[in-house]
N, C-alpha and C positions, 0 to 999 in steps of 0.2 A: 610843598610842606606848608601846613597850615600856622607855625609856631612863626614868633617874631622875636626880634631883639628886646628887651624889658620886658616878656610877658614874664609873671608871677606860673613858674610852676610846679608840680612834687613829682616826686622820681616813684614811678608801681614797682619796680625790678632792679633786683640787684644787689649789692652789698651796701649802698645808698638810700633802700628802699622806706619811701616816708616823709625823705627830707624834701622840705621847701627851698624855692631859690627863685633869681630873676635871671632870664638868659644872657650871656654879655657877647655871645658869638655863635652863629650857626653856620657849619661847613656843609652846603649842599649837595658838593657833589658825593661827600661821604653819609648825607644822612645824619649827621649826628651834629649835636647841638653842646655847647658849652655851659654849666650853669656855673653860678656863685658858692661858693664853698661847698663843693659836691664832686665827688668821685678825686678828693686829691691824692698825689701822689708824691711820692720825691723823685726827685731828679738830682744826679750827682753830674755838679758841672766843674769840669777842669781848666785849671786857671791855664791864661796865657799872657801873662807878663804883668800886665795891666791892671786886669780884675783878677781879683781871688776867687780861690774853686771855693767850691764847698757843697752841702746840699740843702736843696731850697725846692719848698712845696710848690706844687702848681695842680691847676685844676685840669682833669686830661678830656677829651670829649665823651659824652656819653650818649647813645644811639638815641636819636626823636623818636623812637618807638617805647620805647622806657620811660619817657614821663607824658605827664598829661597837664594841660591846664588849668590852676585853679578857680574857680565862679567866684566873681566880686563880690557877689550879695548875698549867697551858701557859704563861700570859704571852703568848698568842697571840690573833690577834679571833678573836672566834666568833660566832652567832644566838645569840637566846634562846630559852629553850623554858619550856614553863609543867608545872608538875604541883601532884600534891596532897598534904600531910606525911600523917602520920597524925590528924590532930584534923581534915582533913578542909579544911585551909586551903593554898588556891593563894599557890603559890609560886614563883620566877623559879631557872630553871635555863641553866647555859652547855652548849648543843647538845653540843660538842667532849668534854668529861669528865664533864657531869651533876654538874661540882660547882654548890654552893646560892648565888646570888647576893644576897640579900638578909640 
């Protein structure tokens, strides 16, 4: 998976489709990526002595194929692309401008 934690991205698909967000968790082996105020849900949680139920929104994952990256210097999605600096160390580039993503 080419996406990382804090990257800036928008959602192409879905009932979500449009919004911006920055990733706060990506689950690998499912493929899907968490963002910030995007795809939430409620959840009803039942109390157990302690803490009160009630319900309370949370963000659920939404598949890394569904959003893409947005270009720093466009503000637009783009792919990633990969190259090498000069020391010879791969690095994440945005397809669209070839500006440095990481």
């Amino acid at each position: 998976m080419k996406l990382k934690v804090g990257d800036k991205v928008v959602v192409i698909a879905g009932k979500d489709r449009g919004k911006e967000g920055k990733i706060t968790k990506i689950l690998r082996a499912e493929n899907k990526v968490i963002v910030e105020n995007v795809n939430i849900i409620k959840k009803h949680i039942k109390s157990d002595g302690q803490t009160a139920g009630g319900i309370i929104e949370m963000e659920a994952p939404i598949d890394a194929s569904n959003v893409m990256i947005v270009d720093p210097k466009t503000k637009k999605r783009t792919k990633i692309g990969y190259t090498f600096d000069k020391k010879g160390k791969k690095i994440r580039i945005a397809k669209k401008s070839n500006e440095k993503l990481d």
